[in-house]
Structures are given as structure tokens and as C-alpha cells.
C-alpha positions in Angstrom: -7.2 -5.1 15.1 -4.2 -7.7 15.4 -5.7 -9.2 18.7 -8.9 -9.5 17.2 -7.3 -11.2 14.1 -5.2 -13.3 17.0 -8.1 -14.1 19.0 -9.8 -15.5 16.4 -7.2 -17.7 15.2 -7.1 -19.3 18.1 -10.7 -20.5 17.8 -11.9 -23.7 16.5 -12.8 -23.1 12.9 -16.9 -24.2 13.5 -17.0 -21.7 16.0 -15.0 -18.6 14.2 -17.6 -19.7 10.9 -20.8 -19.5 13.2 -19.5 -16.5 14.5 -18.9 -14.8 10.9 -22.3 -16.2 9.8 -24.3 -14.7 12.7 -22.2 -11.2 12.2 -23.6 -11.4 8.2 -26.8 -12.2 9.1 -27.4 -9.3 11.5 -26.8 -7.2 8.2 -29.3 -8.9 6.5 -32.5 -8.1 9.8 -31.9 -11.7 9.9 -33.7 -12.2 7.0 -31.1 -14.9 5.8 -31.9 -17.2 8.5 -35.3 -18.0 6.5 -34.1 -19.1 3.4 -31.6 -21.3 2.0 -28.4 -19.3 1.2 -26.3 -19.5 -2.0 -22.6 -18.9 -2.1 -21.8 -15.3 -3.7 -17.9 -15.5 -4.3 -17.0 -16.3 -7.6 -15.4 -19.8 -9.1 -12.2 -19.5 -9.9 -13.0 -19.5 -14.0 -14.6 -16.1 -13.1 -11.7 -14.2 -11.3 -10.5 -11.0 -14.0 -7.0 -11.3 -13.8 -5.9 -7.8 -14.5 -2.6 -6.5 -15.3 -0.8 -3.4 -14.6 -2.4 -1.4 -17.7 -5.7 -2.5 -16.3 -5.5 -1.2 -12.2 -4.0 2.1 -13.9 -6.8 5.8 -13.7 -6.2 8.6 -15.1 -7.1 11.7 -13.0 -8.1 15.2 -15.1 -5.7 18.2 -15.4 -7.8 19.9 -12.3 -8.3 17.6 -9.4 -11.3 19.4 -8.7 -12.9 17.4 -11.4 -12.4 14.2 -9.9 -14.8 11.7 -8.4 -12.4 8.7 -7.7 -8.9 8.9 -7.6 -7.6 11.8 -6.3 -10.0 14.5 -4.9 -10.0 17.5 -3.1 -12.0 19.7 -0.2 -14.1 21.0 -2.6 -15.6 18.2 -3.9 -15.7 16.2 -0.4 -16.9 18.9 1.5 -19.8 18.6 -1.8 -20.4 15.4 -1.0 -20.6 15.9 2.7 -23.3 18.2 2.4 -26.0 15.7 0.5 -24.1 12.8 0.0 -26.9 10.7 -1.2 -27.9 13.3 -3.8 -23.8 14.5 -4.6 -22.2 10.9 -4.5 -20.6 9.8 -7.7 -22.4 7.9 -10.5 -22.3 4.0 -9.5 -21.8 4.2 -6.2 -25.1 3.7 -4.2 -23.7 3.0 -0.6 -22.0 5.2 2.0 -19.0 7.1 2.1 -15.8 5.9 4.4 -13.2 8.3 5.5 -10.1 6.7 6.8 -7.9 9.1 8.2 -4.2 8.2 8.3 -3.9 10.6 11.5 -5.6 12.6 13.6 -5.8 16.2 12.5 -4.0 19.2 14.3 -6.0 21.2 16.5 -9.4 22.5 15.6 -9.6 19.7 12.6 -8.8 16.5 14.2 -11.7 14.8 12.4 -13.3 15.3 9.1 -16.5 15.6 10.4 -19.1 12.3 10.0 -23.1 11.8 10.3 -22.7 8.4 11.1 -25.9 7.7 8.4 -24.4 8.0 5.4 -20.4 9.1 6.1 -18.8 8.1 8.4 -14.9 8.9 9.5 -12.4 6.7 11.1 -8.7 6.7 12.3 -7.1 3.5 10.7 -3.3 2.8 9.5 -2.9 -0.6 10.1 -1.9 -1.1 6.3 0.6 -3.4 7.0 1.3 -6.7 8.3 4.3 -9.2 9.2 4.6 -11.9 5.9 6.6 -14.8 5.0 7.8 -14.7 0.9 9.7 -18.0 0.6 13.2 -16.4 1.5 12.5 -13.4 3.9 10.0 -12.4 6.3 9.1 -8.9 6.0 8.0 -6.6 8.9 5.4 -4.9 7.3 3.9 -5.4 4.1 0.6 -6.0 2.7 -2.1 -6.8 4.6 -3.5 -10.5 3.6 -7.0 -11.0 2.8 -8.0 -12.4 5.9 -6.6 -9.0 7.7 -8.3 -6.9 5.0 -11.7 -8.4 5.4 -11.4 -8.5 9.5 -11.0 -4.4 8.5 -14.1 -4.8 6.1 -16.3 -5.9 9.0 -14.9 -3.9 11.6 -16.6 -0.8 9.9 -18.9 -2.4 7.7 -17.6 -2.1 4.4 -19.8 -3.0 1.3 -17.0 -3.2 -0.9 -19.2 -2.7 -4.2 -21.0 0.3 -3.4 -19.7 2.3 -0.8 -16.5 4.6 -1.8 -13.9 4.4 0.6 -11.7 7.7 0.6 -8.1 7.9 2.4 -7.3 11.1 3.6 -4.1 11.9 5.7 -5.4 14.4 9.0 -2.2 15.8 9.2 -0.9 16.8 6.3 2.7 15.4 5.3 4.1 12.1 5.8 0.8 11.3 6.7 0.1 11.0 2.8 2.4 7.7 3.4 -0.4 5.6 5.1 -2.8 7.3 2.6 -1.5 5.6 0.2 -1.1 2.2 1.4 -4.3 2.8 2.3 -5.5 3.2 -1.3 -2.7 0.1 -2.5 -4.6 -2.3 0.2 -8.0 -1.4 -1.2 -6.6 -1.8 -4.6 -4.4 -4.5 -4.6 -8.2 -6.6 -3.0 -9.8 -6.0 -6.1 -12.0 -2.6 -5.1 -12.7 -1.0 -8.4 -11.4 2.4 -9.1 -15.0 3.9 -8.9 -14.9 2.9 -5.1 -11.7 4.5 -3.7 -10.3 8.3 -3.5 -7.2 9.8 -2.4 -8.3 13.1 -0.4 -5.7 16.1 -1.3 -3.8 17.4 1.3 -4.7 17.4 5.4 -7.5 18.4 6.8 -6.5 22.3 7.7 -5.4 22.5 3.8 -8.3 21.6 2.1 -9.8 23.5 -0.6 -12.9 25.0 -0.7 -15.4 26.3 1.7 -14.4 24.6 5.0 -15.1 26.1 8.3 -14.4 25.1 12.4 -18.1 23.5 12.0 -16.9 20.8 9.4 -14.8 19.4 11.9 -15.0 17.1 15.2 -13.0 16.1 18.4 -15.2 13.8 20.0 -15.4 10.2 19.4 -18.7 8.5 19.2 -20.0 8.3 22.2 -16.8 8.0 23.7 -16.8 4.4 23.5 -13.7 3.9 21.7 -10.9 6.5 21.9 -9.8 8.9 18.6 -13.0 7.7 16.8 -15.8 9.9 15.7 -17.5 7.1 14.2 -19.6 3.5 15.5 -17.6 0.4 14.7 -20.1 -1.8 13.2 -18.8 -5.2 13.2 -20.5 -6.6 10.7 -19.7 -8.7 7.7 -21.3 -7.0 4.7 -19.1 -7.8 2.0 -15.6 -9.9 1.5 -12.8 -9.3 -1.0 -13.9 -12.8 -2.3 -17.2 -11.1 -3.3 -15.1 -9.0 -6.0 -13.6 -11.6 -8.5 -11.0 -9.4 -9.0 -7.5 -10.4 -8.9 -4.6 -7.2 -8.8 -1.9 -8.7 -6.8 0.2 -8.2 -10.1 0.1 -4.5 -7.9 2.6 -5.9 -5.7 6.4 -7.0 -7.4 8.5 -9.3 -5.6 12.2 -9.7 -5.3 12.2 -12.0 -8.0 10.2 -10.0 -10.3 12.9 -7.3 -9.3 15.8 -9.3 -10.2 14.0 -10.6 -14.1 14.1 -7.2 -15.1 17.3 -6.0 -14.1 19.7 -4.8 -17.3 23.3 -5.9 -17.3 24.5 -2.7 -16.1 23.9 0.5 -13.9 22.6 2.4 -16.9 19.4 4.1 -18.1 18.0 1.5 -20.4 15.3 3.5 -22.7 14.4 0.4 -24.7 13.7 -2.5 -22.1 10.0 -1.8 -21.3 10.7 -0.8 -17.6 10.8 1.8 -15.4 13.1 1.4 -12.4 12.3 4.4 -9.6 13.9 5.0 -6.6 11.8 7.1 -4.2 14.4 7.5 -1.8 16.5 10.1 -0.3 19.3 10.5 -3.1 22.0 10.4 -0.4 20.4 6.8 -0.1 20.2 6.1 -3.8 23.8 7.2 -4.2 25.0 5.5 -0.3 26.2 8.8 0.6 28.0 9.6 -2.9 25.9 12.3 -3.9 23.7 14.3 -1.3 20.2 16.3 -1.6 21.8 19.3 -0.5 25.0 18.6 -3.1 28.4 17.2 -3.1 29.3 14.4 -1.0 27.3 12.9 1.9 29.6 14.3 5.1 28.9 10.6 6.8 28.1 8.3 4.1 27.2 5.9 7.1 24.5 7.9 7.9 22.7 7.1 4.8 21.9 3.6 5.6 18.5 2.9 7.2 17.0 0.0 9.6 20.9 -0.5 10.2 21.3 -2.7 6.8 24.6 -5.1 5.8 25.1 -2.5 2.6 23.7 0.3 0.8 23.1 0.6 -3.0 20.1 0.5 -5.3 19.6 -2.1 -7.4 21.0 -1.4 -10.8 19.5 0.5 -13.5 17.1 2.6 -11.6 16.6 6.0 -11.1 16.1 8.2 -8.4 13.4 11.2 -7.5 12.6 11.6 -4.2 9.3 11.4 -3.0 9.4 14.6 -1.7 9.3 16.4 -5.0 5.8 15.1 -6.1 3.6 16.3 -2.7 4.0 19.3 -0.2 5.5 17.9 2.8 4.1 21.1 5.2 0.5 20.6 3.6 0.0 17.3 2.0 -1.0 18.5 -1.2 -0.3 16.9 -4.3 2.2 18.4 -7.5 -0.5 19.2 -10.4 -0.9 16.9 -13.0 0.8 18.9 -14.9 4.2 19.3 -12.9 4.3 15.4 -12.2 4.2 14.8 -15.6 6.7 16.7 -16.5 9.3 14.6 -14.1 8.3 11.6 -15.9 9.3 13.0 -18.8 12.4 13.5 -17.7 12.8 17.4 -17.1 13.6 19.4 -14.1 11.6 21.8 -11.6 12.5 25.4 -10.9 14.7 24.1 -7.8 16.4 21.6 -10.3 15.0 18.5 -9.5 14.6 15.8 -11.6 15.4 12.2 -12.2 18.8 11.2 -11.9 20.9 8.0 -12.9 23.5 5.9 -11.3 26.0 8.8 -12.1 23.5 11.0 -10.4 23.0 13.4 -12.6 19.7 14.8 -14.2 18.7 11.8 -17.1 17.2 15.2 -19.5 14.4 15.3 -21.3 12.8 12.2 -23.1 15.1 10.4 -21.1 13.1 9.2 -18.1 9.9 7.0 -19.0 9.0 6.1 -22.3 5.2 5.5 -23.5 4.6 1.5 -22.7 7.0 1.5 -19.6 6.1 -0.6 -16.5 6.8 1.1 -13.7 8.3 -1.0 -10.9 9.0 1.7 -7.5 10.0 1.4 -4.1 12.0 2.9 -1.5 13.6 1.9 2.3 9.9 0.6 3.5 7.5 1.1 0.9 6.0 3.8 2.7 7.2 6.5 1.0 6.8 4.4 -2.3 3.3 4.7 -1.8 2.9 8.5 -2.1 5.2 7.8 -5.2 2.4 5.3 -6.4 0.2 7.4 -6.3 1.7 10.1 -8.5 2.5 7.2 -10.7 -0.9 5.4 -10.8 -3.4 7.2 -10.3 -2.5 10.9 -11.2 -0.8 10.3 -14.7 -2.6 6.6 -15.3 1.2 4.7 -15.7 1.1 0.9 -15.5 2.6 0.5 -11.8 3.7 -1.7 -9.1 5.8 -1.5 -6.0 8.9 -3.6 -4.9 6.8 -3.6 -1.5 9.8 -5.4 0.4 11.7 -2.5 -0.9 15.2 -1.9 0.1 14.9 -2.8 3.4 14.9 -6.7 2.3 17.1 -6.3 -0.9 20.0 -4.6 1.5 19.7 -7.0 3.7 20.4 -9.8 1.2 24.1 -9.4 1.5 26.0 -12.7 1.6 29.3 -13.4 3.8 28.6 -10.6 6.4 28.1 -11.0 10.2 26.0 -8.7 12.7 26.9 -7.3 15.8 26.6 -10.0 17.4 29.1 -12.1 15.2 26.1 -14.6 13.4 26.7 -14.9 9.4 24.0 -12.9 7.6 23.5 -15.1 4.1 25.5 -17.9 3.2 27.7 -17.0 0.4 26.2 -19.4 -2.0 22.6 -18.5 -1.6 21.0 -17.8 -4.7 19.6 -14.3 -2.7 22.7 -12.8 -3.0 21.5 -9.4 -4.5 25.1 -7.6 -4.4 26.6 -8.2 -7.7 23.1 -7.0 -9.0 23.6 -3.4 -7.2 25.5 0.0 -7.2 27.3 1.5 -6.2 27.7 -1.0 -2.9 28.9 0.5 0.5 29.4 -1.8 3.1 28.1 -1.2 6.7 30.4 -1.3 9.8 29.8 -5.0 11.3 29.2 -3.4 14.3 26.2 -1.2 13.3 24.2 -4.1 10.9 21.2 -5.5 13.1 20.4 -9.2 13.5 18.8 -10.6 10.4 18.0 -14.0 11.8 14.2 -15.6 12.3 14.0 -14.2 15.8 11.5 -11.3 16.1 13.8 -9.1 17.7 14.4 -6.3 15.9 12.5 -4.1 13.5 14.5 -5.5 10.5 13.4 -8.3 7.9 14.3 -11.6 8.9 16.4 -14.1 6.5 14.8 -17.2 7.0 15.7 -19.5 4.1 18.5 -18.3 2.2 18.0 -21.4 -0.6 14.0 -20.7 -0.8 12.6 -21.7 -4.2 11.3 -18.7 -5.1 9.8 -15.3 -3.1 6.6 -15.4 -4.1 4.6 -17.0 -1.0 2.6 -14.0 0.0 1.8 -13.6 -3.9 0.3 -16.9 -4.0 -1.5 -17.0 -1.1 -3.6 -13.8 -1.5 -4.3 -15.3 -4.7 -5.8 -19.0 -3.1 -7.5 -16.0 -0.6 -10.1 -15.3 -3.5 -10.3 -18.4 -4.7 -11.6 -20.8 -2.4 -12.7 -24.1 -2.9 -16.7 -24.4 -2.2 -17.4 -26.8 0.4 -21.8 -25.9 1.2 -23.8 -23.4 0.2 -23.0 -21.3 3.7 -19.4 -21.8 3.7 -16.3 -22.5 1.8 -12.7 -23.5 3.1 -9.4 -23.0 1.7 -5.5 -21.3 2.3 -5.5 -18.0 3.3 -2.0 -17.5 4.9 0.7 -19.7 5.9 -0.2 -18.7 9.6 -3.3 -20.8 9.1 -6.0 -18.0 8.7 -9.8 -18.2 8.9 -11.9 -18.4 6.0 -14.9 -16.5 6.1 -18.7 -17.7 4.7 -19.6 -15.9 1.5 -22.4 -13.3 2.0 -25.4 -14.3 2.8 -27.1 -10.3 1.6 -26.1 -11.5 -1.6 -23.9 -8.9 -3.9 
């Protein structure tokens, strides 16, 4: 998908617009091509701004119940069987598996008809970004990405229901969730995007060897059991939805912070760390107990420091979902963390003195929940726990830790360069515990040069760090130039902007 995105960057901007045009056109039987076409994204006065309360679904006590949100076997495998009879109420299109992974042996593929479902292996949720100070490796895809993905299968965004499903079950159920955050975070309503439970040799229900496939479509492209379509049906600018409030930046980070590395039960937020707690503690305190052996060995993506920022608290995403299986906690058990009590295997929320923060303790009714981790990957299984299982206000640091560790001022790499100037307003150590500082000889590179999987620094004095922020926002809301095309920014890499759609809806 990146050299297609590449290779069309690189054309003039006439010919990438005929080319989109002619792609929407072909999914209207050319039909468009006889009449005069109206532009179908909305102005910006009609753009629903919603806040966290409003992305927020509440899934039932039994996931079985489900139609959106998180589902299970049983109710897929339903659907599979007549999906035009069986799909949910408002959705009049197809269903779209993406599959994080390919499935082990014997259930590689949930299997597709390629009329109305069709299955696909896609985790390209993630994308290099500028944010006014750092450049992240991977983070949210921008809208020009997301609707290259949206024609590539053929998307309609308002009436198909797009489910993310892991294959393998386990860490797999990371990409499954940024899966659903992408979606999300475009504006797809709730009623269009599920979460399937666990991997594909775990699912509930009446599943057999016949409800699975090996073979890709024709063989044409490798690993994929269904037809890429290539065709521009829909566009997140169709939606006029805005939920990039999904996404917190550093900054928003920082404005919350209290004073001091306690548990603040009155502020209106809810810090959580979905790390390791041998990383939330920097090797203080360890998941198996006592002390970290090698508190070097906590550190990740060979940072300046480790810490957490202060004031949060720590569960590991490993207590809400099976690891072996991919199935979710019930409703039931994941609320129960929130509230701040403790499994059989004592686990629960901790604080910065890393012990158990006991019951009515952890969230309180109201809360905003602000969550991350090393990468944001495991912060989006965390999300969904958060989100979409118990219906919380949410959104993810999505630069997580490995930006806001690297944001250490006065230390030098391995190779001897200064990481951030000590009077750079970035600085995020004084605003951290418990702070351990790396050996110089281990921290990686943080400069603009891509040659390392770490962020880079690249202006220590930015203004602010909400660059991607803003420009997924001017994404979905162009300025109208004709009534077959509109222009505006979409990136800071100069991105294409696609014609509205010419089907209409």
C-alpha cells in the first residue's frame, strides 16, 4: 500500500484527480459520466465534532448479543451463513473482514464469498507522522492513507460493516485494534465496525474445517482470499464526522498532568499505563515480584530514560484478553479492574508506589480516560476494553512512551550527538517517575535521519505537537473548488486530494 500511496504522489495532481474520478465512476456502470455531478462531502458548518463521551459503545453483559462492537463466532459465523438476511439493522452493504494475521494451520482465512463478505489480510494501521516537535514512526494513518485503503477493497464506508479480527489469536489482537481506532478515529459510525473475539481456531460457536480457506483469490495476489477492487466508493470526507479528539497528543498529556506522582480521584482523568509493570516501575517493581534483576532490561526501542509520566497507573494489557487465544475478559471481569479491585491471580491497578490502588480507587464515573503504552500497540487492545466493552470516554497518548522517553534533555547517544537541548520546552523529565537513566552507550540516535526504528526529535522549540491533529482535521474539510473536485491540505508530505463521490452517499 505505501508504494501505491508513493507512486501517486509523485504524479501531477490533474492526472492523480482523473485517475480517482475514472476509478469512482466505474462504481457507478459509468453512469456518472452522463450527468452533471454534485460534490457529496460536507461544508465544514456540517462536520459533528464529537467528543470522547460521544465515540464511546457500550457492549451487553454477553458478547454474544452484540452486532457492532465486539462480537463473537457465533454471531459471525450467523452472518456468514445469509448475510443479507442476518446483517445487522442499518447496515445495507457488505461485510469486510480484515484479518490482522494469517490464521494457524487449517484456519488461515475466515472463509469469504467474495459477493457479499469478503476477507482480507491488512495491518498497515500505521504510518510515519510529523507533530510539530517529533516525528513518530508509526502512528495513525492520515486520511489520504485511509481512503487509498478504502478504495483498495472497495469500502462504502456508510453501509458496509467492517469487522477486525486477529487470525492468530494473541498479540495479534494489537493490530485489531488499531484496526478498529483507524476506522474510528475517520468518522465510521459505531453501527459500521466490530471487533471479532478471539482467533480464528477459538471462535465460538459452530465452526468447522469447511468455514475456512488457504487459497487466495485466484492466486493473483499472495495471502489473500479475496479480489482487490480498486475502486473509490466512498471517502472519509463523505462522513462529516470529526473524532480525532480519539487521538491525545503530548501536549494534551502534559495539561492534565497533577503536581505529583499520586492517584488524583478528583481531577476528571484517568491516567493508564498498559505497559509491562517492570516498565511502569523502570525495573523497580517486576510482574513476577520484587525488583527487576536488570532494570536496564526494562527500557524499550533503546530510550534516553524510563519512567511514566506522573500520576498514572498501571495494568497491563495482558490481564484484559487471553494471550494463547485472543479472547476478551467478560464484561464483567474488566469492569471490575476499573473499579479498582483485583483478579484471582492478584492483579489490579497499581500506583506510582506500585501497589494495588483498592476498590473505588481506580476510575471514577465522569473520568476521561487518556491510555498508552511503549508503541500504542498494546494500548489498542487496552482501548478496546476501555471503549468499547465498558462504553468509558477514551483516547490514546498514540506517540506513547516511545516519544515521551525520548524527550530527555542534556543526554547524548551512542554516537556522542546531544539528544534535546536542555532548554527545550519538551523536556518531559521533571514531569515523570520514578526516572532511570539509560547507559549513553545503549540510547539510539534520536536525530531527523531515518535510521533507526526510534522517533525522531526534529524541533526541540516546536510551537506546539499538534500537526498531525490538525491536518486530519483540514483532511475532512476541504475547500470546494468545482462540482467534481475539491483541493485542500491533507498532510505535510503534500498528499492528494481525492474528488467527492460521484455515486452520491
Amino acid at each position: 500500500m505505501k508504494s501505491t500511496v508513493t507512486s501517486i504522489r509523485k504524479r501531477p495532481l490533474t492526472t492523480t484527480l482523473a485517475i480517482a474520478l475514472s476509478l469512482a465512476l466505474v462504481g457507478c456502470g459509468g453512469e456518472a459520466s452522463k450527468k452533471e455531478t454534485t460534490p457529496t462531502t460536507p461544508t465544514p458548518a456540517q462536520i459533528k465534532v464529537n467528543a470522547p463521551k460521544d465515540i464511546a459503545q457500550e457492549s451487553a453483559e454477553n458478547y454474544d448479543d452484540n452486532v457492532n462492537g465486539v462480537i463473537t463466532g457465533k454471531t459471525l459465523k450467523r452472518w456468514i451463513g445469509n448475510w443479507e438476511k442476518e446483517r445487522p439493522q442499518g447496515i445495507t452493504g457488505k461485510l469486510v473482514i480484515f484479518q490482522a494475521t494469517k490464521g494457524r494451520a487449517g484456519f488461515e482465512f475466515i472463509k469469504p464469498n467474495n459477493n457479499t463478505v469478503f476477507t482480507y489480510l491488512e495491518n498497515t494501521w500505521r504510518e510515519p507522522r510529523f507533530n510539530g516537535v517529533t516525528e513518530i514512526e508509526g502512528i495513525v494513518i492520515s486520511g489520504e492513507t485511509t481512503d487509498a485503503l478504502v478504495r483498495r477493497y472497495g469500502i462504502d464506508l456508510k453501509n458496509d460493516l467492517i469487522l477486525c479480527a486477529q487470525g492468530t489469536g494473541g498479540s495479534a489482537a494489537m493490530d485489531q485494534g488499531r484496526c478498529w481506532y483507524t476506522f474510528r478515529y475517520w468518522g465510521v459510525d459505531a453501527k459500521n465496525l466490530a471487533i471479532l473475539d478471539g482467533g480464528n481456531n477459538f471462535l465460538n460457536g459452530t465452526w468447522t474445517a469447511d468455514d475456512f480457506t488457504a487459497t487466495a483469490f485466484n492466486g493473483a495476489v499472495a495471502n489473500q482470499p479475496s479480489p482487490i477492487i480498486n475502486k473509490q466508493i466512498s471517502s472519509v470526507r463523505d462522513l462529516g464526522v470529526d473524532n480525532t479528539i480519539l487521538q491525545a497528543t503530548m501536549e494534551d498529556l502534559i495539561n492534565v498532568l497533577p503536581t505529583h506522582d499520586t492517584n488524583n480521584t478528583k481531577d476528571g482523568y484517568f491516567l493508564w499505563d498498559g505497559r509491562s509493570l517492570d516498565q511502569f516501575s523502570a525495573g523497580e517493581a517486576s510482574e513476577a515480584g520484587g525488583t527487576l534483576a536488570n532494570r536496564y532490561s526494562s527500557f524499550q526501542n533503546n530510550a534516553p530514560r524510563q519512567s511514566h509520566p506522573r500520576g498514572a497507573l498501571n495494568l497491563n494489557w495482558t490481564n484484559l484478553i487471553d494471550t494463547a487465544t485472543g479472547l476478551f475478559k467478560t464484561k464483567a471481569q474488566l469492569r471490575s479492574y476499573i473499579e479498582g479491585n483485583i483478579d484471582a491471580a492478584g492483579k489490579g491497578f497499581v500506583d506510582g508506589t506500585y501497589q494495588h490502588v483498592g476498590a473505588g480507587n481506580a476510575y471514577q464515573k465522569g473520568d476521561q480516560i487518556i491510555l498508552w503504552c511503549e508503541t500504542a500497540a498494546r494500548a489498542a487492545v487496552t482501548q478496546i476494553a476501555a471503549v468499547v466493552v465498558l462504553g468509558l470516554p477514551t483516547r490514546i497518548y498514540d506517540a506513547s512512551m516511545i516519544e515521551w522517553n525520548s524527550l530527555s534533555a542534556g543526554f547524548t547517544d551512542k554516537n556522542g550527538n546531544l539528544i534535546l537541548a536542555k532548554n527545550s520546552p519538551w523536556d518531559t523529565a521533571s514531569l515523570s517517575a520514578p526516572y532511570f537513566p539509560n547507559k549513553p552507550e545503549l540510547i539510539n540516535a534520536r536525530d531527523a535521519q531515518f535510521t533507526t526504528a526510534t522517533p525522531r526529535i526534529v524541533d526541540g522549540f516546536g510551537a506546539h505537537t499538534h500537526q498531525v491533529i490538525n491536518e486530519d482535521k483540514a483532511y475532512i474539510r476541504p475547500a470546494a473548488t468545482s462540482s467534481v473536485a475539491s483541493s485542500g491540505s491533507s498532510s505535510s508530505k503534500g498528499g492528494v486530494v481525492l474528488p467527492p463521490n460521484p455515486c452520491g452517499g
